[in-house]
C-alpha positions as a Markdown table, in Angstrom:
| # | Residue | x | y | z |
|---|---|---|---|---|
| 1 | Unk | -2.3 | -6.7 | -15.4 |
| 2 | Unk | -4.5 | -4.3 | -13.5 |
| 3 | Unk | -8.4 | -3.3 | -13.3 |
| 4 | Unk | -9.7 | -0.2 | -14.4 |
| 5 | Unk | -13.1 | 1.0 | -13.4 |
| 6 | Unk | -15.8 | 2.8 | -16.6 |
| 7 | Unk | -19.1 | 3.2 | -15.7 |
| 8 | Unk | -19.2 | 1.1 | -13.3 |
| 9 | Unk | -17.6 | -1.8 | -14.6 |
| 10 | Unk | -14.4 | -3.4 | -13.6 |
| 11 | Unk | -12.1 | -4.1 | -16.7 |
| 12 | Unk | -8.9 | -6.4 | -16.8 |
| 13 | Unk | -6.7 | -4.2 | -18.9 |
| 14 | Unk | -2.8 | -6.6 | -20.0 |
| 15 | Unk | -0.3 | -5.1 | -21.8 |
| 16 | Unk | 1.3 | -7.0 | -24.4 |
| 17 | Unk | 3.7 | -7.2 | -26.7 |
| 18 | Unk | 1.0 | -6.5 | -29.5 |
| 19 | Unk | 0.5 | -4.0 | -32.1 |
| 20 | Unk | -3.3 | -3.8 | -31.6 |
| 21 | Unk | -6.4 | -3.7 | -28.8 |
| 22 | Unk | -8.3 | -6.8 | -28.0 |
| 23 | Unk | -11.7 | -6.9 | -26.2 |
| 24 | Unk | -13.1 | -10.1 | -25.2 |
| 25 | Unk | -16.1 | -11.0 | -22.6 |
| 26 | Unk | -15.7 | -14.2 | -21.2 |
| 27 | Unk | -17.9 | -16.7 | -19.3 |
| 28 | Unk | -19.7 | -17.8 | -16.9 |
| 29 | Unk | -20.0 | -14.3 | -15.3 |
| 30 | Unk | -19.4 | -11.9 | -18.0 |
| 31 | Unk | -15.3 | -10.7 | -17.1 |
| 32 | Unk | -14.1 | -8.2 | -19.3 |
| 33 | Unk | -10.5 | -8.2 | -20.9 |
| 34 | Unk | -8.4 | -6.1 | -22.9 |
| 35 | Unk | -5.2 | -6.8 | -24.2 |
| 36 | Unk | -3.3 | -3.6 | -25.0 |
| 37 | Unk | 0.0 | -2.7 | -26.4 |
| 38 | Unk | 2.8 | -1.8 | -23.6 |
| 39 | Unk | 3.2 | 1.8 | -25.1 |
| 40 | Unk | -0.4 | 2.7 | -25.7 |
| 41 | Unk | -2.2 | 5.3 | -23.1 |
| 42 | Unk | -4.7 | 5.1 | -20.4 |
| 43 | Unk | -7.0 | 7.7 | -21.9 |
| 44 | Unk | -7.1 | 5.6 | -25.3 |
| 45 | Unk | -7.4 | 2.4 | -23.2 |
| 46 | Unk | -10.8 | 4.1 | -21.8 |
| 47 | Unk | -11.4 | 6.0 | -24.8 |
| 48 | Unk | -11.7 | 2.3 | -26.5 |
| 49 | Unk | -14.0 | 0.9 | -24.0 |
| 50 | Unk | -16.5 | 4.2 | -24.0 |
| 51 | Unk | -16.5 | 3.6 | -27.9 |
| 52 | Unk | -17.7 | 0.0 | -27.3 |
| 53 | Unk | -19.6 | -0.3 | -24.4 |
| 54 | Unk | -23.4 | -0.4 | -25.5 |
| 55 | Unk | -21.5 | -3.8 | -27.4 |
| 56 | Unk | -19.8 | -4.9 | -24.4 |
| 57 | Unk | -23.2 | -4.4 | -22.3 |
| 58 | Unk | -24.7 | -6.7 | -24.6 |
| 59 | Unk | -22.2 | -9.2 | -25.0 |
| 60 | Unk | -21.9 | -9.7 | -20.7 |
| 61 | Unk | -26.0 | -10.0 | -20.8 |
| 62 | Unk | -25.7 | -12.6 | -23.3 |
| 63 | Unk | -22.5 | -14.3 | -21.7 |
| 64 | Unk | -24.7 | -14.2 | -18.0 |
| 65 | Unk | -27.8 | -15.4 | -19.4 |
| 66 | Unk | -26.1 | -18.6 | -21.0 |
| 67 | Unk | -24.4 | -19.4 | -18.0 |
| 68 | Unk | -26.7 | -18.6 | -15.4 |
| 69 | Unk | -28.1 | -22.2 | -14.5 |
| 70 | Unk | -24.5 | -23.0 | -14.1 |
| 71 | Unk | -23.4 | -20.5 | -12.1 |
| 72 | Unk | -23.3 | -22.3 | -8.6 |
| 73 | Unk | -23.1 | -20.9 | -5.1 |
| 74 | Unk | -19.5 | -21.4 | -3.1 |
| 75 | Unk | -18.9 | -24.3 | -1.1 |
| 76 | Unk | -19.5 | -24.0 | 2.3 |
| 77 | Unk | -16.9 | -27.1 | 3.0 |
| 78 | Unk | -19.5 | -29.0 | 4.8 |
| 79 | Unk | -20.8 | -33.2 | 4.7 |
| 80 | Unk | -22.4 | -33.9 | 1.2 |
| 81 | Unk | -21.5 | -31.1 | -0.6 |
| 82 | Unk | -19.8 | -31.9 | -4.4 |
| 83 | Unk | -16.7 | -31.2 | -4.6 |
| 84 | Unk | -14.6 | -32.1 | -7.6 |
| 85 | Unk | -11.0 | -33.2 | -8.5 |
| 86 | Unk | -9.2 | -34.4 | -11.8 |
| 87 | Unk | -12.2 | -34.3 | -13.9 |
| 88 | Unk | -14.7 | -36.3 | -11.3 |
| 89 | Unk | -17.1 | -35.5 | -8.8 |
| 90 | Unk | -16.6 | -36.2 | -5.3 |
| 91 | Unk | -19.2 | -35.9 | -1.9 |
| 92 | Unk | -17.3 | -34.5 | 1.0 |
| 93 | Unk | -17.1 | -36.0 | 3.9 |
| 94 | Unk | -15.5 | -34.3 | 7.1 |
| 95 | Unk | -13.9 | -36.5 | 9.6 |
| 96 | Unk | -12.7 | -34.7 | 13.2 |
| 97 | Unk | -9.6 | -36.0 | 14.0 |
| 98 | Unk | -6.0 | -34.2 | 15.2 |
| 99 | Unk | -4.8 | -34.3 | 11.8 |
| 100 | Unk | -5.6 | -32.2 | 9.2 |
| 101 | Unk | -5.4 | -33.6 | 5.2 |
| 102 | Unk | -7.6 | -34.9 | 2.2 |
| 103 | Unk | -7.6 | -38.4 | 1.8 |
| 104 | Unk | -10.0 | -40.4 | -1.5 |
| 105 | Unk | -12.2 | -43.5 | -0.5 |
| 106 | Unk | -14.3 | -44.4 | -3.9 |
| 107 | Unk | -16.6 | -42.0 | -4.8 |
| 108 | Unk | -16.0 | -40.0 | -1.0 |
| 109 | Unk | -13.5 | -37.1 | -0.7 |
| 110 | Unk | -12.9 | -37.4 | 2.8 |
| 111 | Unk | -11.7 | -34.1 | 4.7 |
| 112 | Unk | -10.0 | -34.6 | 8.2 |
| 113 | Unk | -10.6 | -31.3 | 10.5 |
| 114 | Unk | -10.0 | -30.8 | 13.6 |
| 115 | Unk | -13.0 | -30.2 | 15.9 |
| 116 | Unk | -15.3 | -27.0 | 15.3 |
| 117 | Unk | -12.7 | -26.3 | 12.2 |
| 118 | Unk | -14.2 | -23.1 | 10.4 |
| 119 | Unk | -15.6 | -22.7 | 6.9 |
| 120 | Unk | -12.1 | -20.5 | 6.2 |
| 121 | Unk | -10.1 | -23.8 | 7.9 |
| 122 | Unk | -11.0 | -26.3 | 6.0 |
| 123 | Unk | -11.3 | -23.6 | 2.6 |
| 124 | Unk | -7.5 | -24.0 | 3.2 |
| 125 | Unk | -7.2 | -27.8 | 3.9 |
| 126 | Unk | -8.5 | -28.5 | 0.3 |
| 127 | Unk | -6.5 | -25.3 | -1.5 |
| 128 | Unk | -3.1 | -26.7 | 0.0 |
| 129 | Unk | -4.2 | -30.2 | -1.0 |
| 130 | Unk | -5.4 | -28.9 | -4.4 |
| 131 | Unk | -2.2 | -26.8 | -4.8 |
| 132 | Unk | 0.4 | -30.0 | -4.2 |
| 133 | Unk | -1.5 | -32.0 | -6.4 |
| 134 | Unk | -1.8 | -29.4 | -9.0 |
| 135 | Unk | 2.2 | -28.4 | -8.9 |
| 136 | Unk | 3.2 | -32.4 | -9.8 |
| 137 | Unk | 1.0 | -31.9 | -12.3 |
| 138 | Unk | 2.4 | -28.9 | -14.1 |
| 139 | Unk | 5.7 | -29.8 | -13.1 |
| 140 | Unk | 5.6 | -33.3 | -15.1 |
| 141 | Unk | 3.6 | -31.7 | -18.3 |
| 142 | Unk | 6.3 | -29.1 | -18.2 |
| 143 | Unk | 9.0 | -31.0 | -18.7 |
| 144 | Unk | 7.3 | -32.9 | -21.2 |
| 145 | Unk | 6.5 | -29.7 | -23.6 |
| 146 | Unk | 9.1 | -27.4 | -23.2 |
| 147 | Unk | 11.6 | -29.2 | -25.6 |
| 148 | Unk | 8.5 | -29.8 | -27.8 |
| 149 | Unk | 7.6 | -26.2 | -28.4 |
| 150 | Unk | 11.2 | -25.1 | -28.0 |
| 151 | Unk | 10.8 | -22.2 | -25.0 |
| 152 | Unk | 11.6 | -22.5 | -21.3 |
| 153 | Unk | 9.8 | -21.2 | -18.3 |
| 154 | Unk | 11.5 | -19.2 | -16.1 |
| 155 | Unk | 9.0 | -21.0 | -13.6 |
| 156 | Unk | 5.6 | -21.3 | -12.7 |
| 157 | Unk | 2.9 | -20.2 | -9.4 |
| 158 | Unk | -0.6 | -21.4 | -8.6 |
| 159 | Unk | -3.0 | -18.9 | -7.2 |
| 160 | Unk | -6.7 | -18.6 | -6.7 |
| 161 | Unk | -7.9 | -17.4 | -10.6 |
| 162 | Unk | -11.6 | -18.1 | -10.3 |
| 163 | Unk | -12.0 | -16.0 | -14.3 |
| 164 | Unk | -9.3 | -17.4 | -15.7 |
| 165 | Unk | -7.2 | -20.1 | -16.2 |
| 166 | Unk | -3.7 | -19.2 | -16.4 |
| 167 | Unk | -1.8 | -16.2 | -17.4 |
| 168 | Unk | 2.1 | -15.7 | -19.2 |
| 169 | Unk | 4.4 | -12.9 | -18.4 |
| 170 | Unk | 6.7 | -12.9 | -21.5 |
| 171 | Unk | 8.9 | -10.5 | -20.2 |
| 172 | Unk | 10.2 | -12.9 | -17.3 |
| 173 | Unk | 8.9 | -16.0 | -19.0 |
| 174 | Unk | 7.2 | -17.0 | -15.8 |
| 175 | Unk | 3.3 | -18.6 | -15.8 |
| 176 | Unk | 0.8 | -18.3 | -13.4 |
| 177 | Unk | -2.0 | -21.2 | -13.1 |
| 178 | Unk | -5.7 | -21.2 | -11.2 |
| 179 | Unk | -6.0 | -23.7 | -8.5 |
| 180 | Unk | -9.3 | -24.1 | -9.7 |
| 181 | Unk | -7.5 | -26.1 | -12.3 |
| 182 | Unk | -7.0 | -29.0 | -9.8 |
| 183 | Unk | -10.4 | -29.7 | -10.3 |
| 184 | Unk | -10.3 | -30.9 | -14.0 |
| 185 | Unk | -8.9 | -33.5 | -15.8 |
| 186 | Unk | -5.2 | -34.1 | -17.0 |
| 187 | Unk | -6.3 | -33.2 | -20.6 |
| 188 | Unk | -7.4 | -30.0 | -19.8 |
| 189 | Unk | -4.2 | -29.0 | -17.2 |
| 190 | Unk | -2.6 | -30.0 | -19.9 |
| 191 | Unk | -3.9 | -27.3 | -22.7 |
| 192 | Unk | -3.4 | -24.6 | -20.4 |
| 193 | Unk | 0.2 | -25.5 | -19.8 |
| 194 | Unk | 0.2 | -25.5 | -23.8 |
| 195 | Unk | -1.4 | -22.7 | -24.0 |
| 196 | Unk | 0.7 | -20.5 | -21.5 |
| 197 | Unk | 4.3 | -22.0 | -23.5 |
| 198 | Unk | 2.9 | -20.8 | -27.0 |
| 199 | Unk | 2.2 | -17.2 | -25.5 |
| 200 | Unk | 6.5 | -17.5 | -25.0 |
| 201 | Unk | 6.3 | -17.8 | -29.3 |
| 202 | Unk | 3.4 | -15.5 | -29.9 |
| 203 | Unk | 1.7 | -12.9 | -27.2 |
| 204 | Unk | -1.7 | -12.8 | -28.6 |
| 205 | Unk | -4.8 | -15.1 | -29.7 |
| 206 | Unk | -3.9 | -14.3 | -33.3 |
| 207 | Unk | -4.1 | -16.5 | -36.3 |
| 208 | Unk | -0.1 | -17.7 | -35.3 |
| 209 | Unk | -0.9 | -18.4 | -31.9 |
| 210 | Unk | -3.2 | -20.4 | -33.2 |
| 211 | Unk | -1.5 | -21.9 | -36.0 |
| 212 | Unk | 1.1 | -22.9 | -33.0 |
| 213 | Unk | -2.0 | -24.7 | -30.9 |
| 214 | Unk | -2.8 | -26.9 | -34.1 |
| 215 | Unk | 0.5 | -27.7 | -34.7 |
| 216 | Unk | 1.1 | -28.8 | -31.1 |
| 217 | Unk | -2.1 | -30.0 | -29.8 |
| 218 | Unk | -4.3 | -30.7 | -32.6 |
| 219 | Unk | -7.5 | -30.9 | -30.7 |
| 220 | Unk | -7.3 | -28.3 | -28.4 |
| 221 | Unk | -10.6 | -26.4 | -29.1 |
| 222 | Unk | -12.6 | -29.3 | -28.1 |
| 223 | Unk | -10.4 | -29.9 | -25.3 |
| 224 | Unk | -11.2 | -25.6 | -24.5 |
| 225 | Unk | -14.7 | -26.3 | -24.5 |
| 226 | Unk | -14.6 | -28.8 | -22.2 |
| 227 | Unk | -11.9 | -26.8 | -19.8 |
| 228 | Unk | -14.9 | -24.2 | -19.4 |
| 229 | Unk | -17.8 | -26.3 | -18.8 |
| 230 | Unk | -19.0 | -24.8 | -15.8 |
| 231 | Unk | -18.6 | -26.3 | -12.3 |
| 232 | Unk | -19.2 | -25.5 | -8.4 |
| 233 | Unk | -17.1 | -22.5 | -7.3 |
| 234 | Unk | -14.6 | -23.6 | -4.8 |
């Protein structure tokens, strides 16, 4: 995947195995995504967008203005802030100490720093944390749906996606997962490891896909709408 810039705006552009062009404008901030077939050209790729724009201009005003009250600042990573793990809400707590880690007391997400630890430091203290937690996870629900849907995973990575939730190169068969994902609950990791194996039987969001999604996880649009309900960035 890669970004194009049109009039000032920064496009996702995917190439797919796809016979068509797809434009979507997703919440909470408006991202712009096209899906394109592998063989098609730049100049038609823009040459789409220019033909579209006053509606894509309109769509990400209406996508921002929706989601604006729930558009929250970063974290700063500091005593009382909300923070948020497997579907529930957490205050932080940092404790100064020589070791460095995340540990859960009741309703407390306690984060041991080590004395005048930077914002950056203990960013990092809670990604690894988030990261371990969120690879059992994805390991386990692998296993679990791979024979069920029939495809194989070459393997997976989690990296920082803060406008989307996972992504499927069907070339190498490999998925990609937002960290951010550590944050919600096991239904919702679950759909997007669903999601990500039915892009291995169909590339695009078409009526097969999904067909696939009802056959598989019958309730996964409600499941969807909870996955984007907006929380604190991290």
């Amino acid at each position: 995947m890669k970004i194009i810039r049109i009039n000032d705006l920064d496009i996702e552009v995917e190439k797919k195995r796809i016979k068509n062009m797809y434009l979507k404008v997703y919440p909470p901030d408006g991202r712009i995504h096209i899906s394109a077939p592998y063989g098609m050209s730049n100049d038609r790729i823009n040459a789409f967008v220019l033909a579209r724009m006053d509606w894509i201009l309109e769509a990400r005003e209406r996508v921002r203005s929706k989601y604006k009250d729930f558009v929250k600042a970063e974290m700063q990573y500091l005593d009382g802030e909300a923070v948020y793990f497997d579907g529930c809400k957490y205050n932080l707590l940092l404790a100064e100490g020589k070791k460095t880690g995340i540990s859960i007391s009741g309703s407390n997400m306690i984060m041991h720093v080590r004395q005048g630890s930077t914002m950056q430091q203990r960013r990092k203290i809670l990604y690894d944390w988030y990261r371990k937690a969120l690879q059992d996870r994805i390991g386990v629900l692998l296993e679990k749906w791979e024979p069920i849907i029939g495809v194989k995973a070459s393997g997976f990575g989690i990296r920082s996606m803060k406008t989307r939730w996972g992504s499927c190169n069907i070339i190498s068969a490999r998925l990609t997962f937002s960290l951010q994902l550590a944050q919600k609950n096991l239904s919702c990791v679950e759909y997007v490891v669903v999601h990500e194996l039915v892009h291995l039987l169909e590339a695009s969001h078409n009526h097969i896909f999904k067909a696939y999604m009802d056959k598989f996880l019958p309730d996964w649009r409600r499941i969807k709408k909870e996955l984007n309900s907006p929380q604190q960035a991290i």
